[in-house]
C-alpha positions in Angstrom: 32.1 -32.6 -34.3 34.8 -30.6 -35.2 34.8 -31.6 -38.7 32.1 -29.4 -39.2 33.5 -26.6 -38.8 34.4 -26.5 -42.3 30.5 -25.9 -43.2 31.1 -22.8 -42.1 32.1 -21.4 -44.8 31.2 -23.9 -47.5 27.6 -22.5 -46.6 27.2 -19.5 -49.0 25.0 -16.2 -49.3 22.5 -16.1 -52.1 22.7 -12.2 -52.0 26.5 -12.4 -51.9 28.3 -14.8 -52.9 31.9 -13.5 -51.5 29.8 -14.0 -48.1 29.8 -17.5 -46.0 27.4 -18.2 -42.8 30.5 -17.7 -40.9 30.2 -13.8 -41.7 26.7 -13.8 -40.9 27.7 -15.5 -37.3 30.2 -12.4 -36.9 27.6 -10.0 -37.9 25.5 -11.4 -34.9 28.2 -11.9 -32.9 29.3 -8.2 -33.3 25.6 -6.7 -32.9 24.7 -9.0 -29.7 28.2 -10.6 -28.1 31.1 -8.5 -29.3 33.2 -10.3 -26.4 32.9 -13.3 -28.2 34.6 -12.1 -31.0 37.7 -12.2 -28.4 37.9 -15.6 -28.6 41.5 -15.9 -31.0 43.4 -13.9 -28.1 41.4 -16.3 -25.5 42.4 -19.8 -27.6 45.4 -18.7 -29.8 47.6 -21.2 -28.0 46.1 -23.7 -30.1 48.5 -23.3 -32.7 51.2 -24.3 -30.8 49.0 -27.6 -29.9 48.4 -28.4 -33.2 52.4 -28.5 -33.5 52.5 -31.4 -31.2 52.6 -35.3 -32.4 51.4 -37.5 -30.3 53.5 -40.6 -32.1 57.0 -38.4 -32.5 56.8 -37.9 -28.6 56.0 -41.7 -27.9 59.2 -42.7 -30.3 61.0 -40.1 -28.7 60.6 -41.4 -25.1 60.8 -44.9 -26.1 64.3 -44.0 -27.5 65.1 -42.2 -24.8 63.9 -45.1 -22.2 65.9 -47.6 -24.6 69.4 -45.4 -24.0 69.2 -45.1 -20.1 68.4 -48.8 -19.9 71.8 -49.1 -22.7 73.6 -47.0 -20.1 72.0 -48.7 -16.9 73.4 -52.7 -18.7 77.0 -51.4 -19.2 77.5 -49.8 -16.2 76.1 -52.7 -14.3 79.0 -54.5 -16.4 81.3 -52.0 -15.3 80.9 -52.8 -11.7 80.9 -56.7 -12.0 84.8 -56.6 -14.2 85.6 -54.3 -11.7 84.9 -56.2 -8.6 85.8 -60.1 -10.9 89.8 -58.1 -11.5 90.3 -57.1 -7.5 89.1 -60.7 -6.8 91.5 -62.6 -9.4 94.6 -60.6 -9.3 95.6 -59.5 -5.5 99.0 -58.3 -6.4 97.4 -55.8 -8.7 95.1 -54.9 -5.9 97.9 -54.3 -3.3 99.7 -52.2 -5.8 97.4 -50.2 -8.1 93.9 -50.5 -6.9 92.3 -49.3 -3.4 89.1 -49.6 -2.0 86.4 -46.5 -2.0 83.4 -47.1 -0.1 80.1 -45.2 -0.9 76.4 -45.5 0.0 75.5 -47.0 -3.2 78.0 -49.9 -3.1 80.8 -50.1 -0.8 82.9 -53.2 -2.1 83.4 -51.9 -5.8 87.0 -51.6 -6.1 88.8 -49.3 -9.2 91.8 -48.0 -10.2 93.0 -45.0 -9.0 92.1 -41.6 -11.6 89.2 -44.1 -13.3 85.8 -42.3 -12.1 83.9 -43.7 -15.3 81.4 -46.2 -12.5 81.0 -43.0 -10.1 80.2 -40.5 -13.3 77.6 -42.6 -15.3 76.3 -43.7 -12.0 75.7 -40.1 -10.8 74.4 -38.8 -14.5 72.1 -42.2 -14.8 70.3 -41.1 -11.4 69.7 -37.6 -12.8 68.4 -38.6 -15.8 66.1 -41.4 -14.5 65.4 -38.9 -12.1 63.9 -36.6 -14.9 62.8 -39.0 -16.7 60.5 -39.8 -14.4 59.0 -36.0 -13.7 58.3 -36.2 -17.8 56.5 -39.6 -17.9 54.5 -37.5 -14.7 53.6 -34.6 -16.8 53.1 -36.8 -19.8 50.5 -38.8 -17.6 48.4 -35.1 -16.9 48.9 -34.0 -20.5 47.1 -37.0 -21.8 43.8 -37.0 -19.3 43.5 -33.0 -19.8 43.6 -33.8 -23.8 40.9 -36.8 -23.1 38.6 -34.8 -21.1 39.0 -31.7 -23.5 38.3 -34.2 -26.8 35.2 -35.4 -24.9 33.8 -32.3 -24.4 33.7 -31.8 -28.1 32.2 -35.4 -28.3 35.3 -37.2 -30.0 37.3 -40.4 -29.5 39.6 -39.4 -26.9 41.6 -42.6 -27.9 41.8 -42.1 -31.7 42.0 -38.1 -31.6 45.5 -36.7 -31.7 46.7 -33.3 -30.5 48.2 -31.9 -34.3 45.1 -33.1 -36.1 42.3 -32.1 -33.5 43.4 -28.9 -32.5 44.7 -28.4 -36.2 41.3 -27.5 -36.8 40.6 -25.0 -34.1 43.4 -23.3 -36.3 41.7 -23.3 -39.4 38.4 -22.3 -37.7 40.3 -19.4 -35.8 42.2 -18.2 -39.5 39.0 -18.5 -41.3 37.5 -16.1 -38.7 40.1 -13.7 -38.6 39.9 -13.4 -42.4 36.2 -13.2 -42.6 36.4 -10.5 -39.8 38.9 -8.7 -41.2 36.3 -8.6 -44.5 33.6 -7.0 -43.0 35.5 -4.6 -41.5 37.2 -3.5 -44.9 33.3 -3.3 -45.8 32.1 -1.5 -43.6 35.1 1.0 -44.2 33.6 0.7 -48.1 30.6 1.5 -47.0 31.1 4.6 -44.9 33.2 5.8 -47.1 30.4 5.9 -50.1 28.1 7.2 -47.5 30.2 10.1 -47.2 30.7 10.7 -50.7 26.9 10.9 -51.6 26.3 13.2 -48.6 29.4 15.6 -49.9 27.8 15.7 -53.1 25.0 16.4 -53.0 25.6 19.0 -50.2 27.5 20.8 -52.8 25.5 20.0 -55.6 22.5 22.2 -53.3 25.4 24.6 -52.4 26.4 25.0 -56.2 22.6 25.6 -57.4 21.7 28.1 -54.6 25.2 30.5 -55.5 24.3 33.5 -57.1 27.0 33.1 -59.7 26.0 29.7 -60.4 22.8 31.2 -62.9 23.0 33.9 -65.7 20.3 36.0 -63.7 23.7 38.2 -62.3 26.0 40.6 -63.8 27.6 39.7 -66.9 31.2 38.8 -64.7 29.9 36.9 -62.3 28.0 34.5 -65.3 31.3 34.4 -67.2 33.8 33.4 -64.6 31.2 30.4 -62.8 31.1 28.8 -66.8 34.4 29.3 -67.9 36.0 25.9 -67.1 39.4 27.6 -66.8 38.2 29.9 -63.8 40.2 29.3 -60.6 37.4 28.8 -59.0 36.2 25.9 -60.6 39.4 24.5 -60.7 39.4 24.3 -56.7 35.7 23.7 -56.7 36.7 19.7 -58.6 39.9 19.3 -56.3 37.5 19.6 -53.0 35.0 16.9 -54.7 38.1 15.0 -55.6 39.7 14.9 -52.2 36.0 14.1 -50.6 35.8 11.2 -52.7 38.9 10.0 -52.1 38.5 10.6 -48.3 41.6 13.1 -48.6 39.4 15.9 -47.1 39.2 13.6 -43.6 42.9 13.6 -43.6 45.9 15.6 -42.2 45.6 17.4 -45.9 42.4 19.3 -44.3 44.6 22.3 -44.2 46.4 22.2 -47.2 43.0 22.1 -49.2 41.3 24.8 -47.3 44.0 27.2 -48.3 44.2 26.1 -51.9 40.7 26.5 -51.4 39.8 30.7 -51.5 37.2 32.3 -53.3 38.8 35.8 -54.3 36.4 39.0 -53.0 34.7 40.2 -55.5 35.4 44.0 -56.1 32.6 46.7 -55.2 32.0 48.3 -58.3 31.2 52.3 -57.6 28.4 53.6 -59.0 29.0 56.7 -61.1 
């Protein structure tokens, strides 16, 4: 089931061909269930799953159950020369060797500064100890990664941890991406939405000025078609910064000052 994921976005737009069924899902998504589109904070730990191996951690605890067992054998061996040399040589006894009782085994006998039997003993418990807690949570990990591979209807004995939720990751990546499109869109979008309103507002603006038509006074016709008028000069660096979405920037005050229609001077009538 979780194969087909990668339909997704093999299933393509006939209107847009950069467009998959996976950007129509957000689209619907976004309109009806924007939580949903929440869902790679809710699951991102699925890429550190997908990092887990199944077979390295068996090999890994088989190796680590073959060295206690290694350690377990030769300090067994340990005990057994120790106690066979108190037996066979007594005068060695009497002189170097005294007897040290303990819980685990009160007739081993050693040598006095040798504490190899009592250390390996001690770090052996530990370790079995914590082996055990592992081979525990081991145990848990493995039915919660059954039930969770049922759920999505898959073979909880043939399914493995790096390649199931390895495609969670590529589902959640896909949809990232294809979110992040639409969003770039819809910036597109807006963006050429304002352009066409800016235009023609001052395309309207531009045919109602009286300067614009030779119906004024000879000045005010000359300076509005002379290209090389001021005016018209900051006239095409305000349609330049709206279509460039400068105008919706911090530079908003900058342009309005480069941006000043002189007064025009009251002639007095003689």
């Amino acid at each position: 089931m979780v194969e087909s994921f990668r339909a997704l976005t093999d299933v393509r737009s006939n209107l847009r061909h950069d467009m998959n069924l996976l950007h129509f899902i957000i689209q619907i998504l976004d309109s009806k269930l924007p939580e949903v589109l929440k869902i790679s904070k809710e699951i991102g730990t699925v890429f550190e799953a997908a990092k887990f191996s199944r077979t390295e951690m068996e090999t890994e605890i088989k190796a680590i159950q073959e060295s206690l067992k290694e350690i377990s054998n030769e300090l067994t061996a340990q005990k057994c020369k120790s106690a066979t040399t108190s037996v066979s040589d007594p005068g060695v006894m009497n002189s170097k060797l005294t007897v040290i009782s303990s819980k685990s085994d009160s007739n081993i006998l050693k040598c006095k500064g040798d504490r190899f039997v009592e250390v390996v003993e001690t770090f052996l418990n530990q370790s079995q100890k914590q082996m055990h807690e592992i081979e525990k949570l081991i145990g848990e990990m493995s039915k919660k990664f059954s039930t969770c591979v049922s759920y999505f209807g898959e073979d909880s004995v043939k399914a493995s941890p790096d390649v199931f939720f390895g495609h969670f990751c590529k589902l959640l990546t896909q949809f990232n991406e294809c979110q992040t499109f639409l969003w770039e869109l819809r910036e597109e979008e807006e963006r050429q939405k304002r352009q066409t309103i800016a235009k023609s507002f001052f395309a309207k603006k531009q045919r109602r000025s009286p300067r614009n038509g030779g119906g004024g006074n000879g000045n005010g016709g000359g300076a509005s078609a002379n290209p090389r008028d001021p005016r018209n000069r900051d006239f095409e660096k305000l349609i330049d910064a709206i279509q460039s979405g400068d105008i919706f920037s911090e530079d908003l005050t900058r342009l309005r000052t480069s941006f000043r229609i002189p007064k025009r001077k009251s002639i007095r009538r003689s």
